[in-house]
N, C-alpha and C positions, 0 to 999 in steps of 0.2 A: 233491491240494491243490498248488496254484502261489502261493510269493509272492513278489508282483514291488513294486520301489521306486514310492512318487508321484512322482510330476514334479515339480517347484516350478518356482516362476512366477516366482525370481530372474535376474538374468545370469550365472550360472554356467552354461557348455554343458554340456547334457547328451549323454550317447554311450549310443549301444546298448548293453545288456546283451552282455556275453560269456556266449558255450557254459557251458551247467555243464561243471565241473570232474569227470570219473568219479567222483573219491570222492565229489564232491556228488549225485551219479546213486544213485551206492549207498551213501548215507547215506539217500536221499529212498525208495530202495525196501525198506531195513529200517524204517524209521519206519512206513510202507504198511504192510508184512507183521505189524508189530509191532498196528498201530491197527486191522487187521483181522483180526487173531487175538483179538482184548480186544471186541470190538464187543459191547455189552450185558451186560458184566460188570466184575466190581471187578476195580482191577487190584494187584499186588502192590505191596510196596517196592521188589521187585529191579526188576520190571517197570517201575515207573514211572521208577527210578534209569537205566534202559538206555533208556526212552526220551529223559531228560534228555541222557546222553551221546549219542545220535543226533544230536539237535539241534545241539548244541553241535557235534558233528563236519559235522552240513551245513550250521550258518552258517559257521563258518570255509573251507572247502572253497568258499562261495558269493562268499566274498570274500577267496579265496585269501592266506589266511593261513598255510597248511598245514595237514599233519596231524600235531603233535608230540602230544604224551602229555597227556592230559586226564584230571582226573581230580575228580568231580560229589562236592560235598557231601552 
């Protein structure tokens, strides 16, 4: 799964996308590993918790935020 920004049709320029970030590379390939081990099945609370921290670690990482300490309700 790739997700990439719409464009909008304001006068703000837009610029190419930067390089993922590595940890956004291997954030997007535990989420994979993660959504491909659960395929067809329930998934836990730990499970579902670890893949909420993924996300949360590959959006920031996509928009270079860093990676400080996170930590999922």
């Amino acid at each position: 799964m790739v997700l990439t920004s719409r464009l909008t049709t304001h006068s703000v320029p837009v610029f190419p996308a930067q390089p993922a970030h590595p940890s956004a590379v291997e954030a997007n390939d535990a989420i994979r590993a993660l959504v491909d081990a659960r395929a067809g099945q329930d998934w836990t609370s730990v499970e579902a918790a670890e893949y909420e921290v993924l996300l949360i670690e590959w959006a920031a990482a996509t928009q270079g935020i860093g990676s400080g300490v996170i930590e999922a309700a």
